[in-house]
MIPARO-192722 format. One record per atom (N, C-alpha, C, CB): x, y, z. Coordinates in steps of 0.2 Angstrom, whole numbers, plus 2048, in hexadecimal, padded with zeros to 3 digits. Glycine has a CB too. Layout:
XYZ...
REM end
This chain:
C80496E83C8348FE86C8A48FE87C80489E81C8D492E80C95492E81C99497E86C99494E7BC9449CE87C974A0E8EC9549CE95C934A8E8DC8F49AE94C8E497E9BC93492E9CC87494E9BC9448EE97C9A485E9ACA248AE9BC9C47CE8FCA3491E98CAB491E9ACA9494E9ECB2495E96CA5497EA3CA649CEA7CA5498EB0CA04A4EA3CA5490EADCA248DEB1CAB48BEB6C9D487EACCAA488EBACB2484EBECB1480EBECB5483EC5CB847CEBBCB6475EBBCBF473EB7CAC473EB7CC3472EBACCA470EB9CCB46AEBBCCF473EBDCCF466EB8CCF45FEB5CCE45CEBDCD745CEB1CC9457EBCCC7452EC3CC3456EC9CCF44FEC8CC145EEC8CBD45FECBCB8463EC7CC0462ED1CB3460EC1CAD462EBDCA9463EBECAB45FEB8CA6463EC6C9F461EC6C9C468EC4C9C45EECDC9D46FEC3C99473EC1C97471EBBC9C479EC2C9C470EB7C9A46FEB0C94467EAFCA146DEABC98462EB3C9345BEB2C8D45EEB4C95454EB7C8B45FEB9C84462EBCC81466EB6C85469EC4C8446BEB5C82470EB0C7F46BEA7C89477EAEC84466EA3C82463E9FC7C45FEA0C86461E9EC7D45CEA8C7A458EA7C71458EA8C7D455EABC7245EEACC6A45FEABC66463EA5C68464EB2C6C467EA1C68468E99C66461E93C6E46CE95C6C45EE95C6B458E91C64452E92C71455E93C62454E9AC5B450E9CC55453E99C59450EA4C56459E97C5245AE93C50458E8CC5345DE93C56455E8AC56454E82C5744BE81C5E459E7FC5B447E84C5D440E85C5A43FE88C6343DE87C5A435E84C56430E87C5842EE8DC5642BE84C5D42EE8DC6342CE95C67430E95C69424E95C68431E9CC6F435E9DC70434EA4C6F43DE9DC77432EA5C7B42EEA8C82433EACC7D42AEA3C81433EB3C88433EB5C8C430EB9C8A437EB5C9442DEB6C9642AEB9C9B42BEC0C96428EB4C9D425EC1CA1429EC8CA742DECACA1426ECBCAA42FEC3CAE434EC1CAC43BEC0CB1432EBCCA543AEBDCA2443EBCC9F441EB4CAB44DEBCCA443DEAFCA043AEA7C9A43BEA8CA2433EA5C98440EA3C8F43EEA2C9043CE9BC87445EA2C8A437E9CC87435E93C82434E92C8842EE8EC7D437E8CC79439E8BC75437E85C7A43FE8BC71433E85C7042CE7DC68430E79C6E420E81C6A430E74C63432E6EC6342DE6AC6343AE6AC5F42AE69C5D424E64C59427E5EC5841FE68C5B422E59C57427E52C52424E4FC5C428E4DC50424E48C49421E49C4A41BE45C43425E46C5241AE43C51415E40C58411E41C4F417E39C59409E3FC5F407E41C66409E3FC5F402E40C68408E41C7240BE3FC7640BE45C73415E3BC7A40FE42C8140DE47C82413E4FC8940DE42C8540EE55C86415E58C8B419E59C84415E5CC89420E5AC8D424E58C8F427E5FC8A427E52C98425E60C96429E67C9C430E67C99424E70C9A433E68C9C43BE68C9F43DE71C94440E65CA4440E6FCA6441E76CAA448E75CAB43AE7ACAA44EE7CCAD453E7DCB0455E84CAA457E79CB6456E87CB7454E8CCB345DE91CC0451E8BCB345CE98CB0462E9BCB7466E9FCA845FEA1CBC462EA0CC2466EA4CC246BEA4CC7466EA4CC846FEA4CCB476EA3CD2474EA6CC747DEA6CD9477EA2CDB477EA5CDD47AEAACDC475EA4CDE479EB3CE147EEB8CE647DEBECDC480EBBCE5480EC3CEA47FEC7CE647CECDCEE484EC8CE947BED3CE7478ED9CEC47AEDFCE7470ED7CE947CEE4CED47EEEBCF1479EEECE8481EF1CF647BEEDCFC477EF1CFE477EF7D01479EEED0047EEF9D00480EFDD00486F01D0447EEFDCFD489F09CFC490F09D05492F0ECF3493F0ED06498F0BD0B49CF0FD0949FF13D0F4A0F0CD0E4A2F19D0C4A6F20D094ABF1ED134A8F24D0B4ADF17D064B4F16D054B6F14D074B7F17D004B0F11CF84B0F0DCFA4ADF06CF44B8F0CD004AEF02D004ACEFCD014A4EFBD054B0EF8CFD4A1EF6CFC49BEF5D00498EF0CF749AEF3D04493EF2D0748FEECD0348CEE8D0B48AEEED0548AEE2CFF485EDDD02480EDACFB488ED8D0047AEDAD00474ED3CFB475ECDCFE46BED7CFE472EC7CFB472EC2CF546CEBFD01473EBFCF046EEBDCEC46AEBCCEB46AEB4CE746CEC0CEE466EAFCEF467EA9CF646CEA6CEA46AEA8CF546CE9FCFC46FE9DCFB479E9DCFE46BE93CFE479EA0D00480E9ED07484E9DCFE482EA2D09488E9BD1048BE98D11490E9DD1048DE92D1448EEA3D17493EA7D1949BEA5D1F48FEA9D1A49BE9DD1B4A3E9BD174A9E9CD1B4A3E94D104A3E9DD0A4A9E9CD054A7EA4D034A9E93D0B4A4EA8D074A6EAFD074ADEB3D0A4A2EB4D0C4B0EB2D0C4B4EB5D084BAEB4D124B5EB4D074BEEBAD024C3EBACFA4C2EB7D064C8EB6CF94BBEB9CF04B9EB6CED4BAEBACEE4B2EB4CE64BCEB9CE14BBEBFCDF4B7EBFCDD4BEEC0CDD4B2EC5CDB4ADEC6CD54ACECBCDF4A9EC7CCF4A6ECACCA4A7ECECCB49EED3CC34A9EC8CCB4A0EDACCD49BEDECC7498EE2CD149EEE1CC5491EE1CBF490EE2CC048DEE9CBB48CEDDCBE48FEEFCBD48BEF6CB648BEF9CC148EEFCCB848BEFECB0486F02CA948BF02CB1484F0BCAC493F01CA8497F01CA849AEF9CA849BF07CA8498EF4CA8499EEECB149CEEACA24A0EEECAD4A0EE4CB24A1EE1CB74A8EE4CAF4A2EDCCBD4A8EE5CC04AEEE5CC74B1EDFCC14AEEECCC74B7EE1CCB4B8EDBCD34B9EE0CC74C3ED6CD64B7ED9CDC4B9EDCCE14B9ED7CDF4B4EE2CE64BAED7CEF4BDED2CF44B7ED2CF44C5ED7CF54B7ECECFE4B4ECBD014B8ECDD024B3EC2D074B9ED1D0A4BFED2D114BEECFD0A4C1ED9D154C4ED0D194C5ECAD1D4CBECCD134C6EC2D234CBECBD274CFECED254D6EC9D2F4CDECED264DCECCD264E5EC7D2B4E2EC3D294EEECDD274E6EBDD2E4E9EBAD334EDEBAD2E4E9EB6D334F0EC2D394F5EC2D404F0EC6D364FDEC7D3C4EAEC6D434E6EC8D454DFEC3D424E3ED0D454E2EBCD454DFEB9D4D4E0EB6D3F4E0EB6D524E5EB8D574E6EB5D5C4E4EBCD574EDEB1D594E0EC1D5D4DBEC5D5A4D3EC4D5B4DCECED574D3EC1D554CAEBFD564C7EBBD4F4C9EBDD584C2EBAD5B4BCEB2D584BEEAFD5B4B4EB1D5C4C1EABD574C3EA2D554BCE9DD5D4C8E9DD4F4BBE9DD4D4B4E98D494AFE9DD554B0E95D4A4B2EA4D494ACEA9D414A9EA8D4B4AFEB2D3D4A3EA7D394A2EA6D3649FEAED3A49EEA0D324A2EB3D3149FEBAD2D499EB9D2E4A3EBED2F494EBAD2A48FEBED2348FEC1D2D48EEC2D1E48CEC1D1B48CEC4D1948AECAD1848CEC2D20487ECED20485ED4D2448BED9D2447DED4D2748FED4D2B494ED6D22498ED9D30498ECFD1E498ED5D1949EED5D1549EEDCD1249EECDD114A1EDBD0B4A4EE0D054A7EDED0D4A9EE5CFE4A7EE1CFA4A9EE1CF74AEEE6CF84A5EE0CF84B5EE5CF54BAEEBCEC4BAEE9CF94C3EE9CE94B9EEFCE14B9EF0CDF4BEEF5CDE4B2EF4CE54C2EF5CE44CAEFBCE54C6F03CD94CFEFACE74C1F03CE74C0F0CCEE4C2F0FCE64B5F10CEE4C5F13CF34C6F18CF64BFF1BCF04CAF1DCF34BAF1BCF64B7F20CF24AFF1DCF34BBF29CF54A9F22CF24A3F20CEB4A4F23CF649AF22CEA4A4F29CE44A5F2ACDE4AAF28CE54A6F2ECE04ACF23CDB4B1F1FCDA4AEF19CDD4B9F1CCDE4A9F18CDE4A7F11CD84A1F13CE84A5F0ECD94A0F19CD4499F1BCCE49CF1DCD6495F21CD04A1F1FCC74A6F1FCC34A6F17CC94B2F21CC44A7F14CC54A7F0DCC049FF0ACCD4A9F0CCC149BF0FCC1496F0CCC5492F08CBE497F0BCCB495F08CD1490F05CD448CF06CD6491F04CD4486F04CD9480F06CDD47DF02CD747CF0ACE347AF05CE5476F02CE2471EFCCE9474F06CE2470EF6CDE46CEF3CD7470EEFCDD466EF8CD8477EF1CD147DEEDCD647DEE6CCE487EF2CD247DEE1CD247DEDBCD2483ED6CCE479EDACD6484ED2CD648BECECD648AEC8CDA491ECFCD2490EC5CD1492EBECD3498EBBCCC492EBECD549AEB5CD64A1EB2CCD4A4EB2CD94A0EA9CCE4AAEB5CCC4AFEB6CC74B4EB0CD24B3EB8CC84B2EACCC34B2EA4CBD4B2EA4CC44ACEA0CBC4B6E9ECB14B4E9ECB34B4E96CA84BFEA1CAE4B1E93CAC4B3E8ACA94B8E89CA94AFE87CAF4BBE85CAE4C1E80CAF4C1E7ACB24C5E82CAA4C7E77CAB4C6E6FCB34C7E6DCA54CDE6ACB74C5E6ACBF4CAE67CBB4CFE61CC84C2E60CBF4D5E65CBD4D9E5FCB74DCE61CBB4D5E59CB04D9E5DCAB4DBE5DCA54D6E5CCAA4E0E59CA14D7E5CC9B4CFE5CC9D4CCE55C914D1E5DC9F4D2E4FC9C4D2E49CA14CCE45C9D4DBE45CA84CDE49CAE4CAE48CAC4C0E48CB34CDE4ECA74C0E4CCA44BAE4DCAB4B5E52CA24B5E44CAE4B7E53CB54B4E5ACB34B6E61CBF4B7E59CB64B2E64CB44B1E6CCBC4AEE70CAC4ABE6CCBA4B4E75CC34B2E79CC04B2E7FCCA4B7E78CC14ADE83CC04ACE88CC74A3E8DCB64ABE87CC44A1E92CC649AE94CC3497E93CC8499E98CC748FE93CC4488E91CC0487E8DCC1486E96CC048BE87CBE48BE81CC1482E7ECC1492E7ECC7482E7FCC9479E81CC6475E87CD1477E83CC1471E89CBD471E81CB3471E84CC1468E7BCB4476E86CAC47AE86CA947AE80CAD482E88CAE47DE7CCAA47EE76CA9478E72CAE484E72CAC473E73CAA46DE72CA6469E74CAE46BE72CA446AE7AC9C468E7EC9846CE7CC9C46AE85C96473E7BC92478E78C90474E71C97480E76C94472E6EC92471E66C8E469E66C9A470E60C90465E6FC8E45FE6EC88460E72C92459E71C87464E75C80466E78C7B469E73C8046BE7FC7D46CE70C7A46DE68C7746AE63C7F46EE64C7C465E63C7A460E5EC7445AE61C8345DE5BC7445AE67C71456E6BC69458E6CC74456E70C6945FE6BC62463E6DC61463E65C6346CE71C65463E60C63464E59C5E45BE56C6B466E54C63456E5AC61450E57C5844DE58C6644BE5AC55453E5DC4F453E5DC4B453E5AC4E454E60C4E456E53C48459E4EC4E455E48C46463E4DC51451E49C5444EE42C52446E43C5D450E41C51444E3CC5143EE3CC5743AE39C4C43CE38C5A436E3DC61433E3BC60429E3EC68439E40C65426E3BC6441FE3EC6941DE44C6541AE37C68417E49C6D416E4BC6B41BE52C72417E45C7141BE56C7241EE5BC78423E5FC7141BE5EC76429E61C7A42EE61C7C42FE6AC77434E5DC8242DE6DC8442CE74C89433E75C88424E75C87436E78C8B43EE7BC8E439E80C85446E7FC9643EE7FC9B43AE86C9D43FE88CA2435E85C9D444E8FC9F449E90CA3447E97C9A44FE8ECAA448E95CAE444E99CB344CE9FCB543FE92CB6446EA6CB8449EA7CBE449EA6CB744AEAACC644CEA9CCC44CEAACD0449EA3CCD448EAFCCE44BE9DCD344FE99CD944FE97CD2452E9ACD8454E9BCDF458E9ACE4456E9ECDF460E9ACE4450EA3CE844DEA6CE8447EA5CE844DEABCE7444EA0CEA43DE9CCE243AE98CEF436EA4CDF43CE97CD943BE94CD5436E98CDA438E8DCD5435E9CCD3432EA2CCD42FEA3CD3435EA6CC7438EA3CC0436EA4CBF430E9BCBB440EA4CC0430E97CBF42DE92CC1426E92CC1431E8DCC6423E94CC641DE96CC241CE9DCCD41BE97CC041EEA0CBA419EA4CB341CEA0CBA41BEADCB2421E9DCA9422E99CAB41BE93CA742DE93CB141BE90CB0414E8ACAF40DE8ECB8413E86CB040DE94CB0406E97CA7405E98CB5407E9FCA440AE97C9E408E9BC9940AE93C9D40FEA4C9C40BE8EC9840AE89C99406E82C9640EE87C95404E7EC96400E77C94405E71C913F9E78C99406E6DC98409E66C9A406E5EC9A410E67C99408E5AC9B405E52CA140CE51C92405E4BCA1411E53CA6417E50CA241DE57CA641BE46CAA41FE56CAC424E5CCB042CE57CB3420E63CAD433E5ACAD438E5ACB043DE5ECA9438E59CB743EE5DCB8442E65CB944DE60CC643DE6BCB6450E67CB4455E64CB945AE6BCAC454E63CBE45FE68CC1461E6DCC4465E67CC545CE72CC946CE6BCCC471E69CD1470E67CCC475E6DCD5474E61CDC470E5FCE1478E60CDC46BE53CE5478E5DCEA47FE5CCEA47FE57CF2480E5ECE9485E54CEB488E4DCF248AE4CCE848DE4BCF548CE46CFC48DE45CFC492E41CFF488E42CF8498E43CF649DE3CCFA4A3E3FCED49FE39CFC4A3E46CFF4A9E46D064A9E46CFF4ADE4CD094B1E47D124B1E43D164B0E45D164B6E41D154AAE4DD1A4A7E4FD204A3E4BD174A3E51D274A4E4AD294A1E45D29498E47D314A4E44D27496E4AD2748EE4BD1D48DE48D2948AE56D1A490E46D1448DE44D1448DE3DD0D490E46D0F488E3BD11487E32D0C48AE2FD1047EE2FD0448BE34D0048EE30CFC48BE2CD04492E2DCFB484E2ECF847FE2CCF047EE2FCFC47BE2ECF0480E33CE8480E35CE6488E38CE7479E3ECE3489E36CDF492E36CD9491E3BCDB494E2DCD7496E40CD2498E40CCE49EE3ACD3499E46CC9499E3ECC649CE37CC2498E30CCC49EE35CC9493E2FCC7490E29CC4489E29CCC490E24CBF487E2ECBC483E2FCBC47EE33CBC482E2BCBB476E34CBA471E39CC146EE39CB446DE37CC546EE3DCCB467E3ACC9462E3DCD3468E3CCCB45EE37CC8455E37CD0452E39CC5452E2CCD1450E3DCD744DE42CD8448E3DCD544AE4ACE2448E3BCE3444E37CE743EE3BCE6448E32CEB441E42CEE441E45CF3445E4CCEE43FE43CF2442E50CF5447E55CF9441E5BCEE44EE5ACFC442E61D0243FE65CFB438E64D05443E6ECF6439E68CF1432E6ACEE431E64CEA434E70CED431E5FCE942EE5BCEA42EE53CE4431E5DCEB42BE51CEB42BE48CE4429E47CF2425E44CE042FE45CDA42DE43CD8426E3ECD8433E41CD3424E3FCD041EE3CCCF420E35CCA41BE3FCD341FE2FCD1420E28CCC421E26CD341DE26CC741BE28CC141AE24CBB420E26CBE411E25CBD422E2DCBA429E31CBA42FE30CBB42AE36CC0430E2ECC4437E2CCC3438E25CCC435E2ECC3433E20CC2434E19CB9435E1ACC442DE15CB7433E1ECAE431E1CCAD43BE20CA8426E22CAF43DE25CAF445E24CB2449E21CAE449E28CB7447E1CCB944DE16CB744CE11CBF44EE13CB3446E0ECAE445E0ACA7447E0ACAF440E08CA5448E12C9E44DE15CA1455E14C9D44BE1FCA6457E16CA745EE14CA845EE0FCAC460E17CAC45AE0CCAB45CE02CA445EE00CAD455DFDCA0458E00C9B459DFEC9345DE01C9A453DFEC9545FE08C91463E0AC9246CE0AC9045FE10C9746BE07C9C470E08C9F475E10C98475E05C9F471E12CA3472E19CA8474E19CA346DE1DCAA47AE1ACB147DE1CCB6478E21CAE484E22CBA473E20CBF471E22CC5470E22CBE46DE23CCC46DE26CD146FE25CD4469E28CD3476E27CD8464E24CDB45EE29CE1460E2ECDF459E24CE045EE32CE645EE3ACE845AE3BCE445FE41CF045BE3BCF5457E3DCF945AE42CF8455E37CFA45AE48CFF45CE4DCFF458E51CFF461E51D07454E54D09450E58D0A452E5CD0E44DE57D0945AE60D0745DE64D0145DE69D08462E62CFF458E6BCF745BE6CCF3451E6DCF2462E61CEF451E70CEB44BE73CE444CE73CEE449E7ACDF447E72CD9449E74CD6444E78CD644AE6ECCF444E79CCB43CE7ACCC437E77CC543BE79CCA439E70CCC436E69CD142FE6BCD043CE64CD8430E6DCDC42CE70CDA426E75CDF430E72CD942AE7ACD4424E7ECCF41FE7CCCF428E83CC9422E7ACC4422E74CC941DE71CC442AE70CCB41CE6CCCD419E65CD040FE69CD641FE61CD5412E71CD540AE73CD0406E78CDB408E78CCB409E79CC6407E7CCC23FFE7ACC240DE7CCC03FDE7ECBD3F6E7BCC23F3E78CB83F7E75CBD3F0E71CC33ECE6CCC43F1E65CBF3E2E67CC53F8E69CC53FAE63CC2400E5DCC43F5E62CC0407E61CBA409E5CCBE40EE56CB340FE61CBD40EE52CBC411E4BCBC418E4FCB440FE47CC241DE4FCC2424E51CC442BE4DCC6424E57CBF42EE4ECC2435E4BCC243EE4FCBD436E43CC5440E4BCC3447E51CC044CE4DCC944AE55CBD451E4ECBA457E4BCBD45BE51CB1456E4ACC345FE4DCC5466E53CC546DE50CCE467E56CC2471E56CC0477E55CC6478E57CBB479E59CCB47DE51CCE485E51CCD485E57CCB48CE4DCD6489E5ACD448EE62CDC490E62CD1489E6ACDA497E61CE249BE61CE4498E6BCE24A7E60CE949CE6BCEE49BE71CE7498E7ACF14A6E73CE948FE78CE748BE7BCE948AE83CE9486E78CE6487E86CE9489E8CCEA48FE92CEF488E8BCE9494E8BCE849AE90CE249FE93CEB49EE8DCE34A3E97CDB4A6E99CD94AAE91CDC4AEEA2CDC4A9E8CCDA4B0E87CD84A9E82CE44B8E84CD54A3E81CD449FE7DCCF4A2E75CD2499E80CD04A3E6FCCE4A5E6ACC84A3E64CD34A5E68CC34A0E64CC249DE5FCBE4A2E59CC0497E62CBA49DE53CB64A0E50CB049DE50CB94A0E4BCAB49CE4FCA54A1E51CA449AE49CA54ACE50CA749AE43CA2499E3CCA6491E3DCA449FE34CAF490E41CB2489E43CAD484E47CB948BE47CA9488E4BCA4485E51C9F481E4DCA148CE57C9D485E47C97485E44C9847EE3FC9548DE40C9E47FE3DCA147CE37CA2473E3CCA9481E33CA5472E41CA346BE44C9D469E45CA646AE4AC9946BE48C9246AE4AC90469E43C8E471E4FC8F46DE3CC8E468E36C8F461E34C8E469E33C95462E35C9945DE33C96457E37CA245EE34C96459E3FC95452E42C8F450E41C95451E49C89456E41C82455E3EC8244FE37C7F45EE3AC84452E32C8444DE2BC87449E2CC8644EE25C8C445E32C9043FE33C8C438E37C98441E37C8643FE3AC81439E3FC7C438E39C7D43BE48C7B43EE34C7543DE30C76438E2AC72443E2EC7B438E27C7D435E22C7E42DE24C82438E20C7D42BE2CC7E426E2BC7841FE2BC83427E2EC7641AE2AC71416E28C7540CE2BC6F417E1DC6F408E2CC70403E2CC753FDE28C6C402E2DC78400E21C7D3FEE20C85400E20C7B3FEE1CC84407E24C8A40CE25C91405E28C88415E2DC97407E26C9C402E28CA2407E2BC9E3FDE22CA5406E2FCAC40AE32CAF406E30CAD40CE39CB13FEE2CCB53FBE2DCBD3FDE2ACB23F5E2CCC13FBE2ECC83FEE2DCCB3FCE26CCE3FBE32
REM end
């Protein structure tokens, strides 16, 4: 499943591979499943007994680029679709989707045998850049099926790091695929669990351009507490600016806070006292670097009760994204025992 959702296109405001794709696994499993006129699916399982509902959301973006403009001779300009760090554009491969499918194409990037005529330090822009797709000419480039406004992705598949044995996986949009994976998961699992109350999948679009898809999926439903489920950065490598505070590896982080959201106390305490007691591998997260749904999520309505459950993921943003294998395993419990544990007296109140 987690190879099938990254390997899929689908950059902020143009999901439909992925919506299509959730959405017909999820008809299998849900009572309702819904999409709205942004690309948002939701996906509702009722339990057998009363309690509260529980809505769980993970966004489908990626983030990419978008064609800007073609040059006389074939190479493409691009805008950005989401955040990326100009450092590690260069020399990527990239897969360009137009009218007649996918095609491959390059970041290009000067040799380095002219590197001892160039500003040393110089960090390029990505309005500076280009995208070679092998055309000669604009007109090949339109043969091709390119236009202005075709959409791009890093060039990536999921692979084991290492070896299978290692249990990590590097691949793209692991932000936040792998957070859809664990909710499509947990959705196909609630079939054979008995829990109270009601469990609402929100699998939003646009993300990673201002949380977007998630203020219009809150507008169109009613819950007692909300669950946003997305990819965070770890700080475990020897960068001297990381603290080394969140590991891959060592379990679920239970969002303490980050720029959008100061998680809801009474939420955030009620899954470190499920990981305590269940023994769940977790690790509190705190970076002012970083946004989720969650954020959106939390001002919706009058109001919901919000927390986040993030999955570990070394170097974000990029085609080479990192995760672990036992971190993936360790949310999906957590969120398991947070729907199961809960009954018709359960309270979120602040």
């Amino acid at each position: 499943m987690l190879k099938t959702l990254t390997e899929l296109h689908g950059p902020s405001g143009y999901e439909q591979e992925v919506s299509y794709y959730i959405q017909e696994e999820m008809r299998s499993v849900a009572e309702d499943v819904r999409v709205d006129g942004i690309g948002n699916v939701t996906a509702r399982i009722k339990g057998e007994k009363p309690g509260p509902t529980v809505l769980v959301t993970a966004h489908m973006d990626e983030v990419g680029f978008i064609v800007k403009k073609i040059e006389s001779n074939g190479l493409l300009r691009f805008e950005k679709l989401g955040g990326h760090d100009d450092r590690i554009l260069l020399a990527q491969k990239v897969r360009v989707k137009g009218r007649y499918g996918l095609k491959r194409g390059v970041i290009g990037t000067i040799p380095a045998h002219y590197q001892k005529f160039d500003e040393a330090g110089r960090v390029r822009k990505h309005h500076e850049l280009y995208i070679d797709v092998g055309a000669r000419s604009k007109e090949e480039v339109e043969k091709l099926g390119i236009d202005v406004g075709s959409t791009i992705t890093w060039a990536s598949e999921l692979e084991y790091l290492g070896d299978e044995e290692t249990g990590r996986y590097v691949g793209k949009s692991l932000d936040d695929r792998a957070g859809c994976a664990v909710l499509m998961n947990l959705m196909q699992s609630l079939q054979d669990q008995q829990f109270a109350g009601e469990v609402i999948a929100l699998f939003t679009v646009q993300e990673e351009v201002g949380l977007r898809g998630a203020q219009v999926g809150m507008a169109q439903v009613d819950c007692d507490v909300a669950i946003a489920l997305d990819a965070t950065v770890t700080s475990d490598t020897p960068e001297p600016l990381l603290d080394d505070t969140l590991r891959l590896g060592d379990g679920a982080g239970v969002k303490v806070l980050d720029m959008s959201l100061i998680a809801h106390p009474t939420v955030k305490e009620h899954f470190i006292q499920l990981a305590q007691e269940e023994e769940i591998p977790y690790q509190p997260e705190l970076f002012t670097g970083i946004g989720t749904d969650g954020g959106a999520v939390a001002l919706a309505n009058k109001g919901v009760p919000t927390g986040v459950l993030s999955i570990p993921s070394r170097y974000a943003h990029a085609p080479v994204e990192v995760i672990d294998l036992e971190d993936l395993k360790a949310v999906e419990k957590l969120l398991l025992a947070f729907i199961k544990n809960n009954d018709e007296q359960t309270s979120f109140a602040f």
